[in-house]
C-alpha positions as CSV (number, residue, x, y, z in Angstrom):
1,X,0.0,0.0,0.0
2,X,2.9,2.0,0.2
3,X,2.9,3.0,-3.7
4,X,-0.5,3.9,-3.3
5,X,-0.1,6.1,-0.5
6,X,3.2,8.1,-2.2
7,X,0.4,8.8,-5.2
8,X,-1.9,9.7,-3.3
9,X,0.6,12.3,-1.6
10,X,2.0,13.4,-4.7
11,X,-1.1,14.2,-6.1
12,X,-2.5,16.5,-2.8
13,X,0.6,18.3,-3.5
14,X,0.1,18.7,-7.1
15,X,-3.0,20.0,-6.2
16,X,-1.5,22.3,-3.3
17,X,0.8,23.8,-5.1
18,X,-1.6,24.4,-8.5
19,X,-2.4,28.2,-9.3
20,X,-5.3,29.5,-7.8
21,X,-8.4,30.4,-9.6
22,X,-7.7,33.7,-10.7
23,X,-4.7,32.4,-12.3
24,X,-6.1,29.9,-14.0
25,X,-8.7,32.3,-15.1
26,X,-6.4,34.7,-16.2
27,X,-4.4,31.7,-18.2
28,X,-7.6,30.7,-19.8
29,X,-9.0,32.7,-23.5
30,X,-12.1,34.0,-21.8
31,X,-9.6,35.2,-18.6
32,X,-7.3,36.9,-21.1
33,X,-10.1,38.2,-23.2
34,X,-11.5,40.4,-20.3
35,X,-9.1,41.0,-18.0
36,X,-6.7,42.3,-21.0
37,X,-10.1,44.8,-22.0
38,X,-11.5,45.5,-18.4
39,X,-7.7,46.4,-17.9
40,X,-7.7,48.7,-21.1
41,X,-10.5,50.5,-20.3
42,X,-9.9,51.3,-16.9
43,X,-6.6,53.1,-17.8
44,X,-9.1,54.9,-21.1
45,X,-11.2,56.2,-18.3
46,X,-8.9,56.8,-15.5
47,X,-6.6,58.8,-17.6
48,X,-10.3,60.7,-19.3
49,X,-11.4,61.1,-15.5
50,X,-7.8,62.7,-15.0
51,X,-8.1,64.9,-18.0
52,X,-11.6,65.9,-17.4
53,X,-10.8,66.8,-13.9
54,X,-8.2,68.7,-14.9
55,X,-10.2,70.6,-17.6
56,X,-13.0,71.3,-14.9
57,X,-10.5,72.6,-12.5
58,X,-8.6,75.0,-14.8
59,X,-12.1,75.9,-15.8
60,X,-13.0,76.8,-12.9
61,X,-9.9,78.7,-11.6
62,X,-10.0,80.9,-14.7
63,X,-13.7,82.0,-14.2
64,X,-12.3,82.7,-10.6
65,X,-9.3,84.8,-12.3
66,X,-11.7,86.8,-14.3
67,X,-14.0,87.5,-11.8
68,X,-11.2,89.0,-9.4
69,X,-9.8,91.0,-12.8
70,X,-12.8,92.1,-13.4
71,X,-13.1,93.6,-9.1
72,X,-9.6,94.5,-9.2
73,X,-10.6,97.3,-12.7
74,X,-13.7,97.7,-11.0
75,X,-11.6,99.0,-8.1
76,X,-9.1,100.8,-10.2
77,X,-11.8,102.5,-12.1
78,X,-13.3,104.3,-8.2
79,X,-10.1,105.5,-7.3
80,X,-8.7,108.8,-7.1
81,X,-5.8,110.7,-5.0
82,X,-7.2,114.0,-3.6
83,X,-5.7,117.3,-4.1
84,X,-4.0,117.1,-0.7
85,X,-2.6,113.6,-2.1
86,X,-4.9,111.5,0.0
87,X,-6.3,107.8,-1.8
88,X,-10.0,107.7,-1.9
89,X,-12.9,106.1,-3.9
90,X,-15.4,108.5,-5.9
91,X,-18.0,106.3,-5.4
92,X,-18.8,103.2,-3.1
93,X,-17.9,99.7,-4.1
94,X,-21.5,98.1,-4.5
95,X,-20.7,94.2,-3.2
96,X,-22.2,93.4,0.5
97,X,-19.7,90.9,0.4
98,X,-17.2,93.0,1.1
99,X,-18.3,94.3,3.9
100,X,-19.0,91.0,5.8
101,X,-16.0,90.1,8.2
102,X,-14.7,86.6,6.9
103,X,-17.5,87.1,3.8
104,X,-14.8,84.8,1.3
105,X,-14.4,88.2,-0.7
106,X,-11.6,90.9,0.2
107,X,-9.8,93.6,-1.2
108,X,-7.0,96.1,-0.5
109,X,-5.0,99.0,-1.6
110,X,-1.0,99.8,-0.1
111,X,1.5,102.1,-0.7
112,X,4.8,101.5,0.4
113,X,4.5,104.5,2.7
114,X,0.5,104.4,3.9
115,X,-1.4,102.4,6.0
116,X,-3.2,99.8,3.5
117,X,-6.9,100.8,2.7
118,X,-8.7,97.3,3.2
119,X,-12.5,95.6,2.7
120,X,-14.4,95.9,6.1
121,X,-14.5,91.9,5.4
122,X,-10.5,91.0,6.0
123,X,-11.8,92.7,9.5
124,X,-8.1,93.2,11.2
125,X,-6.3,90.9,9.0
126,X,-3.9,92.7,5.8
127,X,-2.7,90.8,3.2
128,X,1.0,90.2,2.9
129,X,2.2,93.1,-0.2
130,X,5.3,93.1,-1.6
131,X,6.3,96.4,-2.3
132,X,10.5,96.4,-3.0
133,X,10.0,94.6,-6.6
134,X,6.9,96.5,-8.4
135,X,4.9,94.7,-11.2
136,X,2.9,96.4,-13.5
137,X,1.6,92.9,-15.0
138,X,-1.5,91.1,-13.3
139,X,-0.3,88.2,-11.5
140,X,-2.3,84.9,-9.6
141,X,-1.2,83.5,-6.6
142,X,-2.5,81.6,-3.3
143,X,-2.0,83.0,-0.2
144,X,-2.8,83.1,3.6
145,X,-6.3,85.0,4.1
146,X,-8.0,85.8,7.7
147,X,-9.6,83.3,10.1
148,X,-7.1,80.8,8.9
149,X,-8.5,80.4,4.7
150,X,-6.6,80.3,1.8
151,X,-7.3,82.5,-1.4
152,X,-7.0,82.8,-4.4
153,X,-5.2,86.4,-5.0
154,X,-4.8,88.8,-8.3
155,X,-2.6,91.9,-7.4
156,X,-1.3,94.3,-9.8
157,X,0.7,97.7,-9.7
158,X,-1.1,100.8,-10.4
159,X,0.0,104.1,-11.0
160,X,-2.7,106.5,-10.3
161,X,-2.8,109.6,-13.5
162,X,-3.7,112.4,-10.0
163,X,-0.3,111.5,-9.2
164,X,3.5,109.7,-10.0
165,X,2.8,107.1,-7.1
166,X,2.3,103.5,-7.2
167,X,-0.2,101.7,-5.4
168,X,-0.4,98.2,-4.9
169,X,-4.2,96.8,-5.4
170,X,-5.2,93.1,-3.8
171,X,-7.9,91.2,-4.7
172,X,-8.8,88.2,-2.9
173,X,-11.4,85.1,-2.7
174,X,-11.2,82.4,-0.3
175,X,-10.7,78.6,-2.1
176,X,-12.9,76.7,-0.1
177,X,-15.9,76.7,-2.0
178,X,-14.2,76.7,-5.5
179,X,-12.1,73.5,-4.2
180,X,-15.6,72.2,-2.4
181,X,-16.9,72.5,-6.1
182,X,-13.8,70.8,-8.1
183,X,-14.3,67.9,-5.1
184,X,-18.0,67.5,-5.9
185,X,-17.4,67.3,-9.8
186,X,-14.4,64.8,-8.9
187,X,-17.0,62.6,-6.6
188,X,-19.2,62.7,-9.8
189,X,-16.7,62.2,-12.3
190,X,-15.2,58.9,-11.1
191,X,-18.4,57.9,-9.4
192,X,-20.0,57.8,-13.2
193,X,-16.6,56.7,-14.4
194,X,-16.9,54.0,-12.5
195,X,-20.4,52.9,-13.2
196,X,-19.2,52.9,-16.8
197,X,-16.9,50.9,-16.4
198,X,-18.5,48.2,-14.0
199,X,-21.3,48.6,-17.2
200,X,-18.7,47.7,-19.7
201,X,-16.7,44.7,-17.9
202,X,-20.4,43.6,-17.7
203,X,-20.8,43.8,-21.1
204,X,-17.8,41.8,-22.2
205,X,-18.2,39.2,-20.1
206,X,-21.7,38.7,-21.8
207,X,-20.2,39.4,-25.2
208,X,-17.1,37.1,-23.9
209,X,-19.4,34.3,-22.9
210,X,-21.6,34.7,-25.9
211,X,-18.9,34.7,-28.2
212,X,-17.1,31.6,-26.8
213,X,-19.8,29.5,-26.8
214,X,-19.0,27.5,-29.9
215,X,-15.6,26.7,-28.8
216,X,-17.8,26.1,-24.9
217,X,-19.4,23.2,-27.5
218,X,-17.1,21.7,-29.4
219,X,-15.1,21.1,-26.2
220,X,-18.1,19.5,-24.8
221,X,-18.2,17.6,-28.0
222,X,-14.8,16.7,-27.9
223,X,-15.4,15.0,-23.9
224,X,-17.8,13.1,-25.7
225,X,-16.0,11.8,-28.5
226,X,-13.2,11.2,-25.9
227,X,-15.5,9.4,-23.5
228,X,-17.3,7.6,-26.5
229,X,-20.7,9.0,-26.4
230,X,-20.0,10.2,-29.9
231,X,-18.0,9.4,-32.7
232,X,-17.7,12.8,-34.2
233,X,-17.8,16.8,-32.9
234,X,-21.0,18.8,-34.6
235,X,-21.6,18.9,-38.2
236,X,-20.4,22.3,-39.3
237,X,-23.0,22.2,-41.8
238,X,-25.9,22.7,-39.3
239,X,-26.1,26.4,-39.3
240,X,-25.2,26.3,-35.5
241,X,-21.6,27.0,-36.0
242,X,-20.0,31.1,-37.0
243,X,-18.2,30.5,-40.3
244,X,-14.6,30.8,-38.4
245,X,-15.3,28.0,-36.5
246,X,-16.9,25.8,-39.6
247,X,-12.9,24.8,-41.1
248,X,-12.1,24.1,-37.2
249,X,-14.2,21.4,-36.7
250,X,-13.9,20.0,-40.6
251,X,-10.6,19.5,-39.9
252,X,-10.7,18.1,-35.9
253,X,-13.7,15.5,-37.4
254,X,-11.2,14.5,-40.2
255,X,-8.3,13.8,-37.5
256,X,-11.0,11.9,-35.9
257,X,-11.6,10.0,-39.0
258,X,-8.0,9.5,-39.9
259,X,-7.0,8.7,-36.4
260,X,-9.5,5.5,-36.4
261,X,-8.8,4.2,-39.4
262,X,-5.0,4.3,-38.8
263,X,-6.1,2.4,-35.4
264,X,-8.1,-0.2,-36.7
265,X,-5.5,-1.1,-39.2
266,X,-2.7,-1.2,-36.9
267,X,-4.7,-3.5,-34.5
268,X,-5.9,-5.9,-37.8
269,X,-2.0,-5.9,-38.7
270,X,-1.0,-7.0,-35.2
271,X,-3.6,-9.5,-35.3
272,X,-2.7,-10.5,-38.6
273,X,1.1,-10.6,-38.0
274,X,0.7,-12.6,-34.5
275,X,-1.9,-14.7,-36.2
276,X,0.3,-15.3,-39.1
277,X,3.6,-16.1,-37.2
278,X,1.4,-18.8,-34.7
279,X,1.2,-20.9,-37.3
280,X,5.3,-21.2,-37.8
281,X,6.1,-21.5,-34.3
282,X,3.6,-24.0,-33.9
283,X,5.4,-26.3,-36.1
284,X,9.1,-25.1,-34.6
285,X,7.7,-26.0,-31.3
286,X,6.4,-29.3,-32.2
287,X,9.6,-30.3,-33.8
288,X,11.4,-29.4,-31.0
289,X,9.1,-31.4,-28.5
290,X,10.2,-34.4,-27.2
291,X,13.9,-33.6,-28.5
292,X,16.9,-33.7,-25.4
293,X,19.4,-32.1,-27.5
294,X,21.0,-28.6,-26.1
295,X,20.0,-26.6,-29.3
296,X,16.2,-28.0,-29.5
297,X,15.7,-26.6,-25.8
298,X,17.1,-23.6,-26.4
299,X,14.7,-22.7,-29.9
300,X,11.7,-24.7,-27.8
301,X,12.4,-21.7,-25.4
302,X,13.0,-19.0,-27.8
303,X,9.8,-20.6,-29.6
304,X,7.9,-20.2,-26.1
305,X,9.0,-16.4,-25.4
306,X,8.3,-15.4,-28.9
307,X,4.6,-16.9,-28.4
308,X,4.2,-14.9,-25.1
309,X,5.4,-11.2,-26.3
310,X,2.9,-12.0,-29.2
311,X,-0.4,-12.7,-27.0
312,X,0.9,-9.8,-24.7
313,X,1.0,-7.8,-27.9
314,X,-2.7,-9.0,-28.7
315,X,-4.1,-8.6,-26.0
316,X,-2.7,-4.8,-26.3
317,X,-4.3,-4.1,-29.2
318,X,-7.3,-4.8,-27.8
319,X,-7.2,-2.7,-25.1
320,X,-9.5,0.8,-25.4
321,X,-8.2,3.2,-23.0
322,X,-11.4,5.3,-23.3
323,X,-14.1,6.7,-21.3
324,X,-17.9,5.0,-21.5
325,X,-19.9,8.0,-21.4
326,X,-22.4,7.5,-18.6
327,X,-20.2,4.9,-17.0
328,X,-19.6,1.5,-16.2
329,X,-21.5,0.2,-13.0
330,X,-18.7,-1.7,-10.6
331,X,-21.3,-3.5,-8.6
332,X,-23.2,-5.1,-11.3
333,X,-19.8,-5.9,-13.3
334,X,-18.0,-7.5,-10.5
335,X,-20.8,-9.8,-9.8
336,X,-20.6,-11.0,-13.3
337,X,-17.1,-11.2,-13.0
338,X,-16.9,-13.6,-9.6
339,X,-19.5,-15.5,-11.3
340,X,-17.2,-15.8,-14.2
341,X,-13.9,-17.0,-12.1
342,X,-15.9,-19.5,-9.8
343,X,-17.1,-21.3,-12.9
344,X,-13.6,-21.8,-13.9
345,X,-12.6,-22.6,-10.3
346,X,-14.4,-25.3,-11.4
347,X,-14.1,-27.6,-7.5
348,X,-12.5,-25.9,-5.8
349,X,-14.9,-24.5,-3.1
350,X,-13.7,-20.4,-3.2
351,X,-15.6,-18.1,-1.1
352,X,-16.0,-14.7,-2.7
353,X,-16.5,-12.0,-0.4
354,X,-17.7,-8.6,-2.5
355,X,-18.0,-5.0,-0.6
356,X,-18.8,-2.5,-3.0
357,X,-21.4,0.4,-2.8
358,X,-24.4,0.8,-5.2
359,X,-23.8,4.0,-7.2
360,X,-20.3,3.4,-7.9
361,X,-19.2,3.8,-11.8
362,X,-15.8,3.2,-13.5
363,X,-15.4,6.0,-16.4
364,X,-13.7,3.4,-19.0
365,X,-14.4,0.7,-21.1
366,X,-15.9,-2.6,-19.8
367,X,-13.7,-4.7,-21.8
368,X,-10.5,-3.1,-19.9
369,X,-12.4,-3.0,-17.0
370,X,-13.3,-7.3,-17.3
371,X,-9.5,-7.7,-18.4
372,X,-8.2,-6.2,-15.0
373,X,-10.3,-8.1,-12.6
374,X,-10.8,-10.7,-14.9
375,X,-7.2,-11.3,-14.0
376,X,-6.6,-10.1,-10.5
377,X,-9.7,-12.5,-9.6
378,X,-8.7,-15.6,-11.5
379,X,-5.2,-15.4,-9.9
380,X,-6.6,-14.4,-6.6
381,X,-9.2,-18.3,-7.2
382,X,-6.2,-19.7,-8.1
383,X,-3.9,-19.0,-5.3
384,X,-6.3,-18.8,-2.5
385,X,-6.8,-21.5,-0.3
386,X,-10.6,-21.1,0.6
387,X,-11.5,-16.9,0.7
388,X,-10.8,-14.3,-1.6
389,X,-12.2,-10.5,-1.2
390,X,-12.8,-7.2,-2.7
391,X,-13.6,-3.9,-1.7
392,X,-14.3,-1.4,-3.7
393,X,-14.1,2.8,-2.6
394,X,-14.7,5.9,-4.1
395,X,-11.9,8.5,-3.6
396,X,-12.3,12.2,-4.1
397,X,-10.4,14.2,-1.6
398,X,-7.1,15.3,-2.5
399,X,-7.5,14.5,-5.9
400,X,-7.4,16.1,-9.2
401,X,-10.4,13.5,-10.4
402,X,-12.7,10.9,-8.5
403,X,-10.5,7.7,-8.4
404,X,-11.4,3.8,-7.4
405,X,-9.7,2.1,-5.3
406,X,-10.7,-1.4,-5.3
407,X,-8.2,-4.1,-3.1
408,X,-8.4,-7.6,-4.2
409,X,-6.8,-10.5,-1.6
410,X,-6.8,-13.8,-0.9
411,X,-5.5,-16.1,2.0
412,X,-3.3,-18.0,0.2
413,X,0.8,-18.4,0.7
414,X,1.4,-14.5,-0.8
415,X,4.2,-13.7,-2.4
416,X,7.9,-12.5,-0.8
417,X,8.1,-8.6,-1.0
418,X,11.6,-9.1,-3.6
419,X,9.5,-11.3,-5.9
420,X,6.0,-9.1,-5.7
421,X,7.9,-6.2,-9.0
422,X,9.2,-9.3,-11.0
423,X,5.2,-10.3,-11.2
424,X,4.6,-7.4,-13.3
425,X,7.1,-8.7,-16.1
426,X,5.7,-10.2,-19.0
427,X,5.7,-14.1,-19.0
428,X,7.1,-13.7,-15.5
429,X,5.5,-16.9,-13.7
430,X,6.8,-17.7,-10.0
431,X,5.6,-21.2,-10.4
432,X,5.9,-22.6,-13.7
433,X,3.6,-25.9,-12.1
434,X,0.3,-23.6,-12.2
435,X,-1.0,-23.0,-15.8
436,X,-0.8,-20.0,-17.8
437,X,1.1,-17.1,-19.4
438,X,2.4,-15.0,-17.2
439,X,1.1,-12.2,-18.7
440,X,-2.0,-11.3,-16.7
441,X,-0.7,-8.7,-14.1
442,X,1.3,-6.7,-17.0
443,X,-1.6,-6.5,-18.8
444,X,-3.4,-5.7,-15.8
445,X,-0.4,-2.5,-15.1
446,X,-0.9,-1.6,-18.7
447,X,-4.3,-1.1,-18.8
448,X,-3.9,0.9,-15.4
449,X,-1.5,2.8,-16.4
450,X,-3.7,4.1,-19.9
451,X,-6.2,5.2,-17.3
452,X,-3.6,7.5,-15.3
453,X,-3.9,4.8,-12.5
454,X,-1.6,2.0,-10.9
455,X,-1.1,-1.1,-9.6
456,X,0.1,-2.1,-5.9
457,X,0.9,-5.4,-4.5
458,X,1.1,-5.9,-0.3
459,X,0.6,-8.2,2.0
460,X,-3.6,-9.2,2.5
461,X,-4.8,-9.2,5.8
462,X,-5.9,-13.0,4.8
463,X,-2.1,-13.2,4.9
464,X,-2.0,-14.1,1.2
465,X,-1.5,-11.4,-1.9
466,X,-3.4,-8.0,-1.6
467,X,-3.7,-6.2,-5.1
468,X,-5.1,-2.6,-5.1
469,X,-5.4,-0.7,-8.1
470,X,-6.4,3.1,-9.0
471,X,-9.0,3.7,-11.8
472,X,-10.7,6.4,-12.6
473,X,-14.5,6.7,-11.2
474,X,-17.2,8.2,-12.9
């Protein structure tokens, strides 16, 4: 059971170690399909989103800009320097807003040598004015307002035509509602951007799914031919097929085609070639028969190993290695089977102990399925003393795909652990008194082995020869 246990090991850490699900989603054509196109259009809208915000902000900062140009000429256009030299307004500047401490809104005129004439709304806060390095040009900026704002600031350097000084005129609007209104276009933006985009990955994975469903079919179709439910994929004549798809499955059918008739002339060349080269060594071994001499032992032997490679080689051919489509019930089979094997027991009294739960269904052919306990059995009858049993069990966990596990022993002598391997060799026969070939457990290992199972030989707990193989369940 050792063997057994090492696959079964192997395989939970196959399966331990396999990629998760994304990455096999991501490996697969509908994976790469929309993850490559959700990816594509996230960076399309992300980088419109960042262009778009961008837009709406410089949008917004210049209708700030022109509104504070358009309050700093407004405030240019109401002053005036007195005849005693003293800066006034002719006329009252007609914006509430201005005269509400904190309002958002502020102005002020400085001199480098006066007191700076301020809104009643910067209350007893002055904007900082530079006044060493003059400029004549209207400039932007942020800046530090009262009650701890920040605004957005257009000063500009005025000279006054009453007289040859310069004053330095501020204009000033606090940033927390223009930057409240940039976030709140943002939380739009990407909120619809978003939705877009959760709308579009929806819509490829329907146009994905909808779009893959031929290939979806003729890989159902190939399971089938695989399993043997059918013989050929879909006609492509059928209308059911898009027109890319049509030469696909012309060709796959006519591999299909080609592919079985290559096989059934290979298998009616071996049979004719084995069947053809009986009939020679028939007569070589009955010439040799009966004959003591060194050199007619040695071709009776020769004659005798030739004979078994060619019924191993038979019985080869006729092995199917495929599924059964619905499956092949174990219960029912097996019963057949002991049946089968106690009949050739002929006297010998064997009892047959069976343990194997309705329901359970070998995914292969019932003529490899008969050859492999056909053979385990009828050596198991022939060995045992007076018991042989079976158990049969379904296996799923830790496994890539359901497996059976059916143990066949009997309470015979067994056979030494160094001698259990050389069983498996063909025409290997530990007791050359006992009829027969010595080619039923290879067989039995090469049938197995088609199936992505194996075969393990132990020690029965009826102290005779325990034989477990692994095939696959349906």
């Amino acid at each position: 059971m050792s063997d057994t246990a090492d696959s079964k090991g192997s395989v939970s850490k196959k399966t331990s170690d396999s990629p998760g699900a994304f990455a096999r989603f991501r490996a697969s054509l509908t994976g790469r399909l929309i993850v490559s196109a959700v990816v594509w259009s996230s960076l399309a809208l992300i980088i419109g989103g960042v262009v778009l915000s961008f837009a709406f902000r410089s949008y917004v900062l210049t209708d700030v800009d022109e509104r504070l140009e358009l309050l700093l000429d407004t405030l240019v256009g109401i002053s005036e320097v007195s005849p005693n030299g003293e800066f006034r307004f002719n006329q009252p500047l007609a914006d509430q807003r201005f005269m509400t401490p904190y309002s958002g809104w502020y102005w002020q005129v400085s001199e480098a040598s006066m007191e700076p004439v301020r809104s009643r709304s910067l209350w007893d806060f002055a904007l900082y004015s530079e006044h060493e390095q003059r400029r004549f040009a209207l400039r932007y900026s942020i800046a530090d307002g009262p009650d701890g704002q920040t605004v957005r600031l257009a000063e500009h350097d005025i000279i006054l035509p009453e007289a040859e000084r310069v004053f330095h005129y501020q204009v000033a609007t606090n940033m927390a509602e223009v930057q409240a209104a940039i976030d709140r276009f943002n939380w739009l933006l990407f909120s619809a951007l978003a939705l877009i985009l959760a709308t579009v990955t929806l819509a490829l994975v329907l146009q994905v799914s909808y779009g893959l469903r031929p290939l979806r079919r003729i890989r159902r179709d190939l399971v089938d031919v695989r399993s043997g439910r059918s013989a050929r994929l879909m006609s492509s004549k059928d209308g059911q097929l898009p027109d890319d798809l049509k030469p696909l499955v012309d060709e796959i059918n006519g591999l299909i085609d080609q592919n079985d008739k290559l096989l059934q002339r290979a298998r009616t060349h071996v049979g004719n070639l084995a069947h053809a080269l009986k009939t020679p060594l028939s007569v070589i071994q009955n010439e040799v028969d009966g004959r003591d001499d060194d050199g007619a032992q040695l071709i009776g032997r020769q004659a005798k190993s030739i004979r078994v490679h060619i019924d191993h080689h038979l019985k080869r051919a006729r092995i199917a290695g495929g599924g059964s489509g619905p499956g092949l019930p174990v219960a029912a089979r097996i019963g057949k089977l002991v049946n089968a094997v106690q009949v050739i027991a002929g006297d010998k009294a064997i009892e047959t102990k069976v343990t194997c739960a309705d329901g359970i269904s070998f995914d292969g052919e019932k003529e490899d399925f008969d050859e492999i306990i056909g053979n385990i059995l009828e050596n198991a009858a022939k060995w045992a003393r007076s018991k042989v049993e079976l158990d049969v069990v379904r296996l799923e966990q830790g496994l890539r795909r359901p497996m059976l596990e059916i143990r066949i022993e009997d309470d015979g002598d067994g056979v030494p652990e160094e001698e259990r391997e050389a069983l498996f060799d063909r025409g290997k026969r530990l007791d050359e008194h006992v009829p027969g070939t010595g080619l039923g457990l290879a067989i039995v290992r090469d049938i197995a082995d088609m199936y992505g199972g194996n075969v393990d030989l132990s020690t029965a707990t009826l102290g005779g020869l325990a034989v477990t193989i692994m095939l696959p369940a349906k």
